[in-house]
VOGU-3710 file (C-alpha; in Angstrom, 3 decimals, decimal comma):
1> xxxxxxxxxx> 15,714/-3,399/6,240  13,352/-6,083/7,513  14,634/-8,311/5,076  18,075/-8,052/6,498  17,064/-8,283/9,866  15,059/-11,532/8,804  18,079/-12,757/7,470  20,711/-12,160/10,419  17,080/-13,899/12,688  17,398/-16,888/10,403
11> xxxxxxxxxx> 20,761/-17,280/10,459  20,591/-16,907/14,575  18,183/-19,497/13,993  19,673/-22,144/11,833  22,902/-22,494/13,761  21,415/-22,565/17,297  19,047/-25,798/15,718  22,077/-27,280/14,615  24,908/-27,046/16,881  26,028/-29,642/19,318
21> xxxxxxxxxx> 26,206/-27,403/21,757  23,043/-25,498/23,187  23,157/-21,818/22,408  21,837/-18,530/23,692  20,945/-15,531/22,137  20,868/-11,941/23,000  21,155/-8,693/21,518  24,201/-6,342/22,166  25,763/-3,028/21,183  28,954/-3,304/21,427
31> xxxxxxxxxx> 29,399/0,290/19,155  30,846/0,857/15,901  29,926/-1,141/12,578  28,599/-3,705/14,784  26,115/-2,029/16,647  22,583/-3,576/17,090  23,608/-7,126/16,935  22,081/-10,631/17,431  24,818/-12,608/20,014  25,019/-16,132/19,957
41> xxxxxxxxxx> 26,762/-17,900/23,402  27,289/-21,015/24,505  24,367/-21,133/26,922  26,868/-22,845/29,624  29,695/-20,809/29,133  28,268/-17,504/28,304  31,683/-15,153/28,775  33,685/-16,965/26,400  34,535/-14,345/23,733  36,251/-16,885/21,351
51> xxxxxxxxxx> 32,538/-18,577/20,986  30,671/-15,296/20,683  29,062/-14,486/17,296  27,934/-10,572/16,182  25,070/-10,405/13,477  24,117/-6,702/12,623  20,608/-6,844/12,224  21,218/-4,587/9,555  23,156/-6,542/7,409  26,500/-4,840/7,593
61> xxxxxxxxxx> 28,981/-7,941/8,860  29,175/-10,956/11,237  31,888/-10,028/14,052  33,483/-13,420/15,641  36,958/-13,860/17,698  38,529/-15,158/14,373  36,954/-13,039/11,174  34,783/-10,195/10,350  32,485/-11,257/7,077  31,141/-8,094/5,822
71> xxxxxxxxxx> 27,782/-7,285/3,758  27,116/-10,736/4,421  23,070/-10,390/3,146  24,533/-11,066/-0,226  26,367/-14,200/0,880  23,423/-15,842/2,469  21,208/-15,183/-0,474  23,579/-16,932/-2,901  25,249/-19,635/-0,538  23,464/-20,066/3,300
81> xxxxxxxxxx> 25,305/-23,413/4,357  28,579/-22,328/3,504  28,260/-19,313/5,836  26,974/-20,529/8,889  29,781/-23,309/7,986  32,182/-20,434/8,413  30,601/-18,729/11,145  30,476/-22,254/12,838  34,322/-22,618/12,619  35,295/-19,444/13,493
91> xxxxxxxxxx> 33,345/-19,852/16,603  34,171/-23,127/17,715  30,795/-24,779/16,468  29,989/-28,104/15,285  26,277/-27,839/13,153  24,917/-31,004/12,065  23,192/-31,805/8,978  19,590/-31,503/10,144  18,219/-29,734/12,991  18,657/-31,183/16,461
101> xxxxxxxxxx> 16,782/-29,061/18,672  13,587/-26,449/18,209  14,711/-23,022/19,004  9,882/-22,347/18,773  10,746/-18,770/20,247  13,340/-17,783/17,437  11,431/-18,865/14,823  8,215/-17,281/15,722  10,497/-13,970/16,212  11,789/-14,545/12,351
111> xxxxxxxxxx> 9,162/-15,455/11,096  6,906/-12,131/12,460  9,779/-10,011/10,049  8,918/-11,445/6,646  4,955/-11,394/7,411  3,216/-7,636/6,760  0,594/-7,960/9,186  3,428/-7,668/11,884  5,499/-4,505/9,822  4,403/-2,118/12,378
121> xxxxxxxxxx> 6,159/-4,039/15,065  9,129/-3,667/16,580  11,601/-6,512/18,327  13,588/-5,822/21,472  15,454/-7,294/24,268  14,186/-7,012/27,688  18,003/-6,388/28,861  20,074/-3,450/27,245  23,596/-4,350/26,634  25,697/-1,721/25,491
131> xxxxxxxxxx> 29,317/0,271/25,915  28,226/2,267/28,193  25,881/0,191/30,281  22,919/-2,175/30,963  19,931/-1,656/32,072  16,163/-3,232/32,059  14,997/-1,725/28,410  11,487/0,496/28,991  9,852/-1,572/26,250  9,840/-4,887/29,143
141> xxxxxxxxxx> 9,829/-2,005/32,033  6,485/-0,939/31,046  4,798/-4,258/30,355  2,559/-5,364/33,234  3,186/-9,065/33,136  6,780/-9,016/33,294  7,578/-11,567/36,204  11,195/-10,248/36,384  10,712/-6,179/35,868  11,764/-5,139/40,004
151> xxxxxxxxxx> 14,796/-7,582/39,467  16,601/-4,524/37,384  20,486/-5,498/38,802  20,556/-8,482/37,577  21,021/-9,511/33,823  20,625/-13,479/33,976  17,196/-13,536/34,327  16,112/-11,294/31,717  18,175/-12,550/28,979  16,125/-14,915/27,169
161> xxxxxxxxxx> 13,500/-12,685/27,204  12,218/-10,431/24,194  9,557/-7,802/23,701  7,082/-7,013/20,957  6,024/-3,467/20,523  4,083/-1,493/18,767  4,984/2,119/18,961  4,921/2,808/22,796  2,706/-0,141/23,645  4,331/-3,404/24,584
171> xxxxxxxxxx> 1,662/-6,358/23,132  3,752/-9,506/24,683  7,070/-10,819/25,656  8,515/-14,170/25,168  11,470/-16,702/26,045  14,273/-17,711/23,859  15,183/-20,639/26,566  11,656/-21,879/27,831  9,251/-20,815/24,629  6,545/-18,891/27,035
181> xxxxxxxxxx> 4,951/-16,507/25,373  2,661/-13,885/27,624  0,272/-10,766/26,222  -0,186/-7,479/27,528  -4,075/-9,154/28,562  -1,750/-11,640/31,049  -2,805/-14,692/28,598  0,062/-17,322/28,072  1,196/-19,684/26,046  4,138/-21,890/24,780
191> xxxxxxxxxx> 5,474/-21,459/21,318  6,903/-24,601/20,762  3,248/-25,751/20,820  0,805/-23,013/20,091  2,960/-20,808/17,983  -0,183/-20,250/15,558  -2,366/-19,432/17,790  0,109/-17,238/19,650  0,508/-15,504/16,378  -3,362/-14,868/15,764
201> xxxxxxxxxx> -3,334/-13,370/19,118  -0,218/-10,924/18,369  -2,895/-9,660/14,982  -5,182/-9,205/16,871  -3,807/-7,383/19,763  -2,186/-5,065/16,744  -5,363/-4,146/15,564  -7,018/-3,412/18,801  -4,085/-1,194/19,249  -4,593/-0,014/15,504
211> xxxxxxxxxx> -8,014/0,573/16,417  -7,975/2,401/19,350  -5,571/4,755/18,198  -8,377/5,837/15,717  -11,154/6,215/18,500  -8,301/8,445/20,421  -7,450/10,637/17,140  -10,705/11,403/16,416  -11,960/12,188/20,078  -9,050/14,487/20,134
221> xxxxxxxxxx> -10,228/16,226/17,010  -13,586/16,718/18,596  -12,589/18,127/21,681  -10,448/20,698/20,750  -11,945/23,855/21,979  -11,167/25,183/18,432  -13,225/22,406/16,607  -16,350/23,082/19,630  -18,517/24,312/16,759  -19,878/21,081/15,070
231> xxxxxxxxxx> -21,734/20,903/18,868  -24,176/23,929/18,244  -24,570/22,787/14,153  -25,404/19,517/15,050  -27,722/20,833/17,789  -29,419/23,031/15,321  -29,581/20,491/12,487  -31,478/18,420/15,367  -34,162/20,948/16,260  -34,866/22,294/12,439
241> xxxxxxxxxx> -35,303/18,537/11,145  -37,284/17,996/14,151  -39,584/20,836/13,728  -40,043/20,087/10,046  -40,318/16,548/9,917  -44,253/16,907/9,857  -43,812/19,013/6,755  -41,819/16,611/5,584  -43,729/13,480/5,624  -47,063/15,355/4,346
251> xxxxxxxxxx> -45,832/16,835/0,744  -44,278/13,019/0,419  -47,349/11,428/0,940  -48,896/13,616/-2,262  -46,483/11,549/-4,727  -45,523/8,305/-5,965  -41,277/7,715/-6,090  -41,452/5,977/-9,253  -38,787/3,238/-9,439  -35,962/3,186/-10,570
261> xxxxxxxxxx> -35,296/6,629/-9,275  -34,990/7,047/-5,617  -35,879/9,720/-3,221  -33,045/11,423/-0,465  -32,897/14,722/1,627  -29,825/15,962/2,676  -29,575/17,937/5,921  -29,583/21,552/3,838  -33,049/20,901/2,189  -34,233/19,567/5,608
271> xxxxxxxxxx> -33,378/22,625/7,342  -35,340/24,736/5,112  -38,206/22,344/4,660  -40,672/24,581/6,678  -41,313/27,113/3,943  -40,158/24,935/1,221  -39,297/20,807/0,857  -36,277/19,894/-1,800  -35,766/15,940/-2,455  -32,839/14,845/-4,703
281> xxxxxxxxxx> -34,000/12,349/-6,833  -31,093/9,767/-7,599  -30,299/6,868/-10,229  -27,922/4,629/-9,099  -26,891/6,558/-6,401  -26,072/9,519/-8,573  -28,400/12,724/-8,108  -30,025/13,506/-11,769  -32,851/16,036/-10,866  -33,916/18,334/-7,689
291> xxxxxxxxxx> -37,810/17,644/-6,532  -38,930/21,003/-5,402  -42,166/21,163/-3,527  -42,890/24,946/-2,814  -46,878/25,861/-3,747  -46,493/23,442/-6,666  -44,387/19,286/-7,464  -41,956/20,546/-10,082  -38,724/18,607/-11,146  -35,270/20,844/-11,687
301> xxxxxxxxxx> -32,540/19,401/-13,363  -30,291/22,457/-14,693  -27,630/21,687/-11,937  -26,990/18,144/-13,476  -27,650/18,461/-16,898  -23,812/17,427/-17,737  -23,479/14,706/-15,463  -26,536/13,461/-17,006  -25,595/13,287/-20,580  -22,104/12,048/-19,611
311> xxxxxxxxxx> -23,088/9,247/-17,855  -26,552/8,339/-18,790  -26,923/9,923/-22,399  -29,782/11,673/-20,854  -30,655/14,643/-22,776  -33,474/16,255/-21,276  -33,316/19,495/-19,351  -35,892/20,668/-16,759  -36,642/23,993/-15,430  -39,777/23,443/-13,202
321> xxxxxxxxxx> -41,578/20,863/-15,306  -44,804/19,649/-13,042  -44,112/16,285/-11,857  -47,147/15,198/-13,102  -46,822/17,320/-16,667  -45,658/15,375/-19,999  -41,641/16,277/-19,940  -41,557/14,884/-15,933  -43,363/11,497/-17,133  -40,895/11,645/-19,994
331> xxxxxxxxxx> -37,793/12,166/-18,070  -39,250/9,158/-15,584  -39,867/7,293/-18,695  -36,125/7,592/-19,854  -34,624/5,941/-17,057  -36,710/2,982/-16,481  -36,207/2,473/-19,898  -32,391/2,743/-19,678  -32,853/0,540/-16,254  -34,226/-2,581/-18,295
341> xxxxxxxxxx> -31,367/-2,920/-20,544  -28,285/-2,027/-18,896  -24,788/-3,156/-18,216  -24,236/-2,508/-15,115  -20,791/-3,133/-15,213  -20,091/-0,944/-17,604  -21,367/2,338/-15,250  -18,470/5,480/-14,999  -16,581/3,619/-12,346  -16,610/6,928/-9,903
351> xxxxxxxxxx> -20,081/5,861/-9,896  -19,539/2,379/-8,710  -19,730/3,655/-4,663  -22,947/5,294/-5,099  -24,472/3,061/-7,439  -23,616/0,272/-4,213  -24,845/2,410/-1,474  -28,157/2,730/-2,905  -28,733/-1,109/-4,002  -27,988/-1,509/-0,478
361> xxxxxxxxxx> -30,288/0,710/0,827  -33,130/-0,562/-1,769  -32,282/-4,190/-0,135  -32,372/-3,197/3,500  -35,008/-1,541/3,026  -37,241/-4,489/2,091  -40,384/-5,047/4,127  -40,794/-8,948/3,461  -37,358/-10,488/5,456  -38,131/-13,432/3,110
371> xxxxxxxxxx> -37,127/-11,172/0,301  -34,179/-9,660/1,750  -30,571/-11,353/1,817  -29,890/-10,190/5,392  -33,219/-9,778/7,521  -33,299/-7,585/10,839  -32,002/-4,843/9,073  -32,972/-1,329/7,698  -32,068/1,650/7,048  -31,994/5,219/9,183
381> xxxxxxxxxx> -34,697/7,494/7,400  -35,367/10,840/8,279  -39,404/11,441/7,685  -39,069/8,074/5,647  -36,375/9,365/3,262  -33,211/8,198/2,553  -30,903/10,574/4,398  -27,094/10,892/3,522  -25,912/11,152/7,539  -22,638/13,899/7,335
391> xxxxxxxxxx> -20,340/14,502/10,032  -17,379/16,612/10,357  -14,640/14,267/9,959  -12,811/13,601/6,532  -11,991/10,316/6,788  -11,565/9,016/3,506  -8,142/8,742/4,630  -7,730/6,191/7,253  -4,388/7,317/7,652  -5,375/11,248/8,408
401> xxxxxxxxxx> -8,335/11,850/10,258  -9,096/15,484/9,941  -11,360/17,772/11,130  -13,641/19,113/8,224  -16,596/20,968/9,692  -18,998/21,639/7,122  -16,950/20,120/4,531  -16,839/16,805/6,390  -17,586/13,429/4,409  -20,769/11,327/5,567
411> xxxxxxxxxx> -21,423/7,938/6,227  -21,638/5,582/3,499  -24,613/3,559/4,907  -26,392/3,945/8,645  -29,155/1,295/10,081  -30,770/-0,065/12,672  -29,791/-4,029/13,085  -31,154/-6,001/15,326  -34,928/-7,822/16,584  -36,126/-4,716/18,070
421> xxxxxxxxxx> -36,362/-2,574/21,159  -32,865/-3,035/23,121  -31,584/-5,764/20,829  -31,127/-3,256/18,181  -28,055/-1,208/17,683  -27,295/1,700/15,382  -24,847/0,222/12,946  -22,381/2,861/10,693  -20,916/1,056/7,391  -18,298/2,025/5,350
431> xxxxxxxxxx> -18,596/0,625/1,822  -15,812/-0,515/-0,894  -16,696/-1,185/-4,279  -13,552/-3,178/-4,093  -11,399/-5,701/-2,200  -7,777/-5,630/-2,971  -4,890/-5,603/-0,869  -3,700/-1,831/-1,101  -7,021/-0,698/0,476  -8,054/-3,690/2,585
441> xxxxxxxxxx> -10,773/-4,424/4,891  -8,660/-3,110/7,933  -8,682/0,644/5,981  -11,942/0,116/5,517  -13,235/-0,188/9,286  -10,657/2,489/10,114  -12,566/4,313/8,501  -15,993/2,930/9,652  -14,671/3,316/13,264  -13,881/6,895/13,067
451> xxxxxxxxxx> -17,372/7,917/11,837  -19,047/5,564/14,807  -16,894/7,554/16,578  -17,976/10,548/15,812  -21,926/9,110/16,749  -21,134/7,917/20,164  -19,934/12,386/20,700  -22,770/13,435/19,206  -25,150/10,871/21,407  -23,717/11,466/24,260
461> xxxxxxxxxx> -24,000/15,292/23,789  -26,045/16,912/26,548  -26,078/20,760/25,667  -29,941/21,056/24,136  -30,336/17,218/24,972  -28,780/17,128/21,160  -27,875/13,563/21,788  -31,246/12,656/22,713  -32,807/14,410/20,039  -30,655/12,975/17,595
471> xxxxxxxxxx> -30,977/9,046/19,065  -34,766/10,013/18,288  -34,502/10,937/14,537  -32,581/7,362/14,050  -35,421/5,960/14,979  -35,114/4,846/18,433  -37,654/5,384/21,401  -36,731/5,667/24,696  -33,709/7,008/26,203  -29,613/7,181/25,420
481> xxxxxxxxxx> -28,803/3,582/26,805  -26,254/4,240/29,655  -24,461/1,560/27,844  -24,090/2,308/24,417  -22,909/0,089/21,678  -22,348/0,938/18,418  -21,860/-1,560/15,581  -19,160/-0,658/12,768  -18,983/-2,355/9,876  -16,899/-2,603/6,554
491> xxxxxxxxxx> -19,021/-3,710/3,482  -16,816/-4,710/0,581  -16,997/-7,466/-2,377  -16,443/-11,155/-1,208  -13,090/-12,341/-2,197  -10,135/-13,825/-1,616  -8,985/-10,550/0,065  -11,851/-11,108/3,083  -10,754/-10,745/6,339  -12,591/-11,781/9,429
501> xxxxxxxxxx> -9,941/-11,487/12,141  -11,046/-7,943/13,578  -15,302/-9,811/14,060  -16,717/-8,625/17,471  -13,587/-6,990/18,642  -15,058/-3,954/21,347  -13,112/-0,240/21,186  -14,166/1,102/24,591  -15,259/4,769/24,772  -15,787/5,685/28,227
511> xxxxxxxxxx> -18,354/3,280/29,434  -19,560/2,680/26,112  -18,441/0,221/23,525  -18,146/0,388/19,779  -18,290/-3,268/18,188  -16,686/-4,143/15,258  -18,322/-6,228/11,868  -18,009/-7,232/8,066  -19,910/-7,913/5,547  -18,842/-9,265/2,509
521> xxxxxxxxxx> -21,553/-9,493/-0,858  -21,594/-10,751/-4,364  -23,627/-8,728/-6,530  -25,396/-9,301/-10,168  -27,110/-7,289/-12,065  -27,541/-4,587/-9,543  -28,949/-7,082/-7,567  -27,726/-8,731/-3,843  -27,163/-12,264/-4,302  -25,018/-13,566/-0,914
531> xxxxx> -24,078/-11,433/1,935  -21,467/-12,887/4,162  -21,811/-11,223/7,553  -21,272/-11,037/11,554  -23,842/-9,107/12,295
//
């Protein structure tokens, strides 16, 4: 379909750059097969039916005084001159070889149908011409810097002009006569000049729209009296970590982590931490063994025993071996062994994700910024563990939001960016193991914005002071800034496939702001090597 209407654009196009005589165009209805139609007109002698020219935009026939050429897509494909030769005769028309005028507007309106950043938009006149009437079309109605929009009698002056939409938001309009070119923020421009700019501006503009339609989706999940329950969970989650956060910190103080295996707590085991403390212990991101901490250290690993010898080869099993007894040392033992001579490209690839996640939580968490690849940077902790932040939102799905409650997915990677004390903002990342064009950057701070989202609720909830509480266990003093911004970020591989455009774009939430990053890496060897970032 776009394809067609590209080529009936194009065809507008070439014949209006090439005839003698200056041309208009417009869109009309004029019912039957040729309904939805580009018009060409001489532009001084608009009424004369013998010049007029019908192209269906979609690709059906050409209507003029003298012919109808039907399926006509076909014909342009194989032989373009010799049809808009035809069309030119039948219509009175003299084209010359090479263009004599720049129709800026018309191209920059063809050339938005063959590009797939601009498939979600739609093209429309700002005048509605069809058999049963005209009238101002809502898409240039509703759009605030439409000089013309009380003049709604009269056709001439809103003619030339055409709308760009995107759903039920108008983004600009432009003129086919005098190339202006004005956005929904009242900016302008002229597209016979600064049609590439104009056109960086329309992206954008679509993804702030893009954007915000996430922040709206998922505030509407929230609020749903039906969905009020994640209030009181977080709430308690808040006061139970809270209370055992002491208890916490003091068993980990009694043990070493031993590299290469890292140390989380996941909001069940911190819950229950005031009789007895459960870490997951985790190799590349992937949990291998419970650390149970009850009257004695002991090390459990019957619940991923398979997992284990799939992916690692391991074959030792663990029912309550003392951390400091023989078979824990041994089980250590295995994987720093296996961590000296591995492939690391060669992992189970539905490991790659967490295998990422925790070399970048190993890097931000470096002490010495000399030694890290990106300084100012580190990660959220609870009691000085890595803690796997969940929310109740499964967004894994950039195009379906849902509400999950307890089944909801968590957030790839949280931190604290920033110098310190107000210069620091909570940042929420969503990570890619890959870069490619079906599952782009764009999907990826969908994605990123929806959990950030999800924060800014959960901050700004005052029941219990559950915000507050919360704001604390990331690791901030003070109080919930009345102005809060939130950094979201995608982190993917740097490639080809790295896109910058939506940098330090804002997605207002109230009075609050959520602000929008990348960062691209190249890894080796489980190891950061170059971070390319706007934060």
């Amino acid at each position: 379909m776009r394809k067609n209407e590209y080529a009936a654009w194009d065809i507008a196009e070439s014949i209006m750059s090439r005839s003698r005589v200056p041309l208009q165009i417009m869109k009309m209805h004029p019912c039957s097969g040729q309904y939805n139609c580009l018009a060409l007109l001489p532009a001084t002698a608009p009424f004369n039916t013998k010049s007029l020219a019908l192209i269906n935009l979609h690709g059906e026939s050409i209507r003029t005084a003298a012919e109808l050429i039907s399926s006509y897509p076909m014909r342009y494909k194989k032989d373009k001159e010799s049809l808009l030769q035809e069309i030119a005769r039948n219509c009175g028309y003299i084209l010359v070889p090479d263009p004599m005028r720049k129709v800026a507007c018309v191209q920059f309106l063809r050339d938005l149908l063959l590009d797939e950043k601009f498939n979600s938009c739609s093209i429309a006149t700002a005048w509605y011409d069809e058999s049963y009437g005209t009238h101002l079309d809502v898409s240039a109605a509703r759009f605030p810097f439409y000089d013309n929009k009380n003049m709604a009698d009269e056709a001439a002056p809103h003619l030339p002009w055409w709308t760009i939409s995107v759903g039920e938001t108008t983004l600009a309009m432009c003129n086919t006569v005098s190339d202006e070119f004005v956005t929904i923020s009242g900016s302008r421009c002229s597209l016979s000049s600064q049609s590439e700019a104009a056109c960086l501006e329309l992206h954008k503009m679509i993804l702030q729209n893009e954007f915000d339609e996430v922040v709206t989706s998922v505030l509407s999940l929230l609020n749903q009296p039906q969905e009020d329950d994640w209030k009181s969970r977080y709430s308690g989650y808040a006061n139970e970590i809270e209370a055992n956060s002491a208890n916490i910190q003091s068993v980990r103080r009694t043990f070493c982590e031993w590299d290469p295996l890292k140390l989380y707590i996941n909001v069940s085991s911190s819950k229950k931490a005031g009789n007895k403390v459960q870490f997951e212990l985790r190799y590349l991101g992937q949990t291998v063994a419970d650390l149970i901490s009850k009257k004695d250290l002991v090390l459990n690993t019957a619940a991923y025993d398979k997992n284990n010898a799939r992916d690692f080869k391991c074959g030792i099993h663990l029912t309550g071996a003392d951390w400091r007894g023989k078979e824990a040392k041994e089980f250590r033992r295995f994987f720093k062994d296996r961590n000296k001579h591995i492939d690391f490209s060669g992992l189970n690839p539905s490991n790659e994700e967490h295998r990422l996640e925790s070399l970048f939580l190993s890097e931000f968490s470096e002490a010495h910024s000399s030694k890290k690849a990106l300084s100012n940077i580190q990660p959220v902790k609870i009691a000085k563990i890595r803690f796997p932040m969940p929310t109740p939102l499964s967004a894994s799905n950039h195009k379906a939001v849902k509400y999950s409650g307890i089944r909801g997915g968590g957030i790839d990677i949280l931190t604290r960016t920033g110098k310190g004390g107000k210069a620091t903002n909570l940042c929420i990342m969503e990570l890619k193991d890959e870069n490619v064009k079906s599952e782009p950057p764009k999907d990826a701070i969908k994605q990123a914005i929806a959990y950030a989202t999800f924060i800014h609720e959960l901050l700004r909830t005052q029941a219990d002071e559950t915000g507050q509480k919360w704001w604390k266990l990331f690791g901030f003093g003070g109080k919930v800034p009345d102005k809060l911004i939130l950094f979201a970020s995608c982190v993917m591989p740097a490639n080809s496939n790295m896109d910058k455009s939506f940098s330090g774009m804002e997605l207002a939430i109230g009075n609050d702001i959520i602000r929008l990053h990348y960062l691209y890496f190249e890894e080796c060897k489980n190891k950061i090597i170059r971070i390319e970032t706007s934060l």
